[in-house]
N, C-alpha and C positions, 0 to 999 in steps of 0.2 A: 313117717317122721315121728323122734318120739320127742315129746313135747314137754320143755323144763319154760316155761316160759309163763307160769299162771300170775303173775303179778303183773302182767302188762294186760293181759285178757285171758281168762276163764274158759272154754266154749260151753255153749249151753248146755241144760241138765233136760235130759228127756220131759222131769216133769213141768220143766219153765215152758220147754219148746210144745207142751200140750196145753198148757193152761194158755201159751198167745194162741195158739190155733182156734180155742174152744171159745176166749174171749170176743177174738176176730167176728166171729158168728154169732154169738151171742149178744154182745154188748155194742152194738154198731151206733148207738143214739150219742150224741155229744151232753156230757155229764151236767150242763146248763141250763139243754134244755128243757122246757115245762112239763114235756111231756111222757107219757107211763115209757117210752124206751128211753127219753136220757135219764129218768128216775133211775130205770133200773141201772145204766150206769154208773150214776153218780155212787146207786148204791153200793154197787159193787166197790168202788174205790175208797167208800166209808168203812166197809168191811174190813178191806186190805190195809187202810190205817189204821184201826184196831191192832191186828195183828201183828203188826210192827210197833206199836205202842207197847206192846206184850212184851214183846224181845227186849226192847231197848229199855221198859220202866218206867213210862212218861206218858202222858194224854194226847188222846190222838189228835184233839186239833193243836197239840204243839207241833204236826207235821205237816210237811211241804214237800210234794213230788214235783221232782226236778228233771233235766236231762242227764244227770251224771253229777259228780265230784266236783269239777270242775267250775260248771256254774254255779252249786253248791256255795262252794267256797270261795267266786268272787262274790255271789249275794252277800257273802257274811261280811266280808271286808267293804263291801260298800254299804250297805248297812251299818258298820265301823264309823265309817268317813262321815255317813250324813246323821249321827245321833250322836257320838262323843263330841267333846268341846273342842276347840280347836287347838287346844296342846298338849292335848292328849297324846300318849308314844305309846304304839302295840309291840307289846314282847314277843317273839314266837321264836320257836325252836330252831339251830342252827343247821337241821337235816328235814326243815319241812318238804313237802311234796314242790315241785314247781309252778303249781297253778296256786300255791298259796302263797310264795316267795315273792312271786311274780305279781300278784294281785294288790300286796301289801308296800310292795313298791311303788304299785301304780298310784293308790289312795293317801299311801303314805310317806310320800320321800324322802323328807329328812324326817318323821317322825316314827321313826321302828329302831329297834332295838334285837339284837340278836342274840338267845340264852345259849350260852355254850353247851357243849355235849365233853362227854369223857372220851377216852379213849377207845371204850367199848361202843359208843354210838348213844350211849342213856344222858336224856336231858342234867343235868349239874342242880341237885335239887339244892345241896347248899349252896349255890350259887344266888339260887333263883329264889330260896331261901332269908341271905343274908339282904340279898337288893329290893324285895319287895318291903322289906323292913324301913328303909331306906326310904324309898319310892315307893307310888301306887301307879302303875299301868293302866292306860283306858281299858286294855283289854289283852290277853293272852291266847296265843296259838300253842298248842299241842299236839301232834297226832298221836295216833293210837299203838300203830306200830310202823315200822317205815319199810316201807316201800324197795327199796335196795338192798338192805339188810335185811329184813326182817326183825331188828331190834323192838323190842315191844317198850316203850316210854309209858314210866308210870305216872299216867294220867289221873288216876284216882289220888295218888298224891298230890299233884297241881292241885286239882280238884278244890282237896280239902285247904291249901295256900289261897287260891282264889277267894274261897267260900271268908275264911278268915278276912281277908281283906277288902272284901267286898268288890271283887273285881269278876267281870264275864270271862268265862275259857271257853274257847272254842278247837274244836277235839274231830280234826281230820279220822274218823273209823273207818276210810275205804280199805286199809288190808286186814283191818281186825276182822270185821262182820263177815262173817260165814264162814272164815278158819277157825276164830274164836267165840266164845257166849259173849252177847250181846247185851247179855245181863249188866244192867250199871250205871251204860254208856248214856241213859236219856237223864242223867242226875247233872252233865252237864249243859250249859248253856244252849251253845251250838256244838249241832255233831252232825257231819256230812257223809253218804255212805253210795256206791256207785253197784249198780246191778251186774255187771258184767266180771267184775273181780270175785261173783261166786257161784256162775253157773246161770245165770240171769242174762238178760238180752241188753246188748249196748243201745245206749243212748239213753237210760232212765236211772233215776236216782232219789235221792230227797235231804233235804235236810230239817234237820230236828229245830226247833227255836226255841226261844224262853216263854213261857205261859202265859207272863206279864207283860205289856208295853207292847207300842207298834213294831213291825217288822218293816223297814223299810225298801220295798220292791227295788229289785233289779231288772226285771222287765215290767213294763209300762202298758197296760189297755185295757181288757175286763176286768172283772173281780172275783175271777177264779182264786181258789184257795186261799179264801177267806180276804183276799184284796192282795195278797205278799207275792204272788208269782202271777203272772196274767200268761193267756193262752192257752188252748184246749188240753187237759189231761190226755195224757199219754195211757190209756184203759189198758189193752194188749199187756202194754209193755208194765205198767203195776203190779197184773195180776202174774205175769210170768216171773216177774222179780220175787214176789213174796211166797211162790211154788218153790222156788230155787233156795229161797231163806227159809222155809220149814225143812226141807229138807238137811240142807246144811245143820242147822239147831236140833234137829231129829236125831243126827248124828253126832254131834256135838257131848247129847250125852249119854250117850252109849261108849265113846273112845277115848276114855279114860283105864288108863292099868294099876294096877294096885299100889304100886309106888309114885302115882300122883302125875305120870308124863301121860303124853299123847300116843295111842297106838301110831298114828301114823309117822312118829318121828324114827321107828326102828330102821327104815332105810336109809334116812338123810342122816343118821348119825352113822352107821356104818360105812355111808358112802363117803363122809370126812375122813374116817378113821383112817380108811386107807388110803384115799387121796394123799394126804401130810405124809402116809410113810411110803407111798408110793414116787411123789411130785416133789423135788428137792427145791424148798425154796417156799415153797406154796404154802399159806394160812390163810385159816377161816375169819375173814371180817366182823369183829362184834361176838368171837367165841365166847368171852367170858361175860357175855348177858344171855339173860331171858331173849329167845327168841321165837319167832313164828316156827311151827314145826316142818314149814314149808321151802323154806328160803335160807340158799347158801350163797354168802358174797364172799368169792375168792379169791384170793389175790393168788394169781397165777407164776410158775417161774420166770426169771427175768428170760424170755425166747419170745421177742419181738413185740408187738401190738397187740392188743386185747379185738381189734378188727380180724386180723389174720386169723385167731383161735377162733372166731364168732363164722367165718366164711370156710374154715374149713371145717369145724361141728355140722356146719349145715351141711356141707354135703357128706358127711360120713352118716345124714339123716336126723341131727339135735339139734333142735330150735332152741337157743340162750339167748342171752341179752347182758350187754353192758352196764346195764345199770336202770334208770327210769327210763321207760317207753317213750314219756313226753319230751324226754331230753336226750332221744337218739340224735345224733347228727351235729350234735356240737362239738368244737375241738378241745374247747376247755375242760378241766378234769372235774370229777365228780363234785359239787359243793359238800355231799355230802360227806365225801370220802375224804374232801381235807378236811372237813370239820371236825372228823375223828385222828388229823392229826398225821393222816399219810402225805409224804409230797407228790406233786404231779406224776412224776415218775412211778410211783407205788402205783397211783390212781388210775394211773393209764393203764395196768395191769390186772384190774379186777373184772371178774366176769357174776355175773346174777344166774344161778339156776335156781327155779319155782317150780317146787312140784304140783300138782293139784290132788282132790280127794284121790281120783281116780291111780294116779299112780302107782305104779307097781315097785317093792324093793327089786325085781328083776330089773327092769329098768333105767335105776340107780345104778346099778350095778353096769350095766349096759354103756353110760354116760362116764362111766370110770374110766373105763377102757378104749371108750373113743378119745379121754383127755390122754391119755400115753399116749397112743397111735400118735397123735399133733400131737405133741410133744417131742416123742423122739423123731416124728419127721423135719418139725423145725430145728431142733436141736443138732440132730445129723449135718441139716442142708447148712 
């Protein structure tokens, strides 16, 4: 099976999968306890947020190890809910992840507000620009890059809106971290980042907080991490995350080319190239932005359902995806994909391929030619 699928999961990086191993054995004592084995655990996890404090630009106990993204990102939002005043309205972006949509619904039903995006998928800075002038927002959602696209949202622009306004951004970095430098991203507020999206083990995570003021827990009982998240640290799963993010950041800055692009974009752009003049019909989702060097959102020829292309890649051996992982199995069209202004119809026709590091331009190339194959078989029948 060859595998376009790295923005829904990653698989692990030999060095992640040796550092849980070596953890496993090493580090058995619970990070709490008083004693010289859970010292050395705890210590160990004091190291590992360091390390990430490095990457990111920020002090380590501004970090919090989480199980993923996900709970990342409701802690921030409920956190949201129990410290802003109560008319307070969260802005966030019209292409966020769905556990951020979803969360900010929950906390906040009538009070969110949704920043439009252009055509290409990039947040509307004079938008977000002229209304902050207007209005001040309890708080802002951003992510870093998205997730379906790959369209990269400039956040360091927010940023500096925020900063001006004196308002919190909170900056979803699950598909930047470990495609992109990490370099920056702890200047904001909150910033959520998930292990698994870069060769790290599912289920661990962390989120970044602000230095000053409480954190207010979303789970509830010890006073692990500093009181903000209760429940035993995930050790294993830390240290094999933060094996996976050296390595990535290793690489990072080594795969740059002299006209300033990503080595590894030379196949995913060749693989567009002929796609569009291969595929009558077919365009690149969000081509005229900055995007992740990884991720192609396609809008496929109008030849049926975006199901039918996904079932029969798969057995021609290419694992794709319709769009976000967490939001397989709905019937409704992409939020994100109207948000950039296609209708359902268009929406229903987009496919996600994600490369990872490891990908080969053979392989691109490979994916090319199983989209003819389905193509002209559906096309024919």
């Amino acid at each position: 099976m060859i595998y376009f699928d790295h923005n829904a999961t990653s698989p692990m990086h030999p060095a992640a999968r040796q550092a849980w191993l070596e953890a496993v054995e090493k580090f058995l004592g619970n990070p709490s306890s008083p004693h010289r084995v859970g010292s050395r655990a705890d210590a160990a996890l004091s190291e590992a947020r360091q390390k990430l404090a490095s990457f990111l630009g920020c002090d380590a106990l501004d970090l919090v190890w989480t199980s993923g993204a996900t709970e990342s990102n409701n802690m921030t939002l409920h956190h949201f809910a129990s410290s802003l005043d109560g008319g307070s309205v969260v802005w966030l972006s019209a292409v966020e992840h769905p556990c951020v949509l979803e969360a900010t619904k929950h906390y906040f039903p009538r009070r969110h507000q949704f920043i439009p995006v252009t055509r290409s998928g990039v947040v509307d800075l004079d938008w977000l620009r002229e209304a902050m002038a207007k209005e001040r927002p309890g708080a802002v959602a951003v992510m870093a890059a998205n997730n379906e696209t790959g369209v990269l949202q400039p956040w360091r622009e927010v940023l500096t809106l925020c900063r001006e306004h004196e308002v919190p951004l909170f900056c979803d970095a699950t598909q930047w971290i470990g495609k992109l430098p990490a370099a920056g991203l702890g200047d904001c507020d909150f910033v959520s980042g998930s292990a698994h999206k870069f060769g790290g083990p599912k289920g661990v995570g962390f989120l970044k907080c602000p230095a000053k003021g409480r954190v207010e827990p979303l789970l509830r009982g010890g006073m692990q991490e500093e009181g903000r998240r209760a429940g035993t640290e995930n050790v294993a799963g830390v240290l094999a995350m933060m094996a996976a993010l050296e390595v990535r950041e290793a690489a990072l800055s080594e795969a740059r080319t002299e006209d300033g692009k990503w080595k590894m974009e030379k196949g995913r752009e060749a693989f567009e190239k002929r796609m569009l003049a291969t595929l009558p019909g077919a365009e690149v989702v969000g081509a005229n932005a900055p995007r992740l060097w990884n991720t192609v959102s396609a809008l496929m020829p109008e030849a049926n359902c975006q199901s039918r292309w996904v079932v029969k890649l798969d057995k021609l051996g290419f694992a794709v995806s319709t769009g976000s992982a967490c939001a397989s199995g709905k019937e409704e069209p992409s939020h994100v994909i109207a948000a950039m202004g296609y209708s359902p119809a268009e929406a229903g026709r987009v496919l996600r391929f994600s490369s990872g590091w490891e990908t080969a331009e053979e392989e691109w190339s490979a994916l090319l030619r199983g989209l003819i194959k389905v193509y002209r078989g559906i096309r024919d029948r």
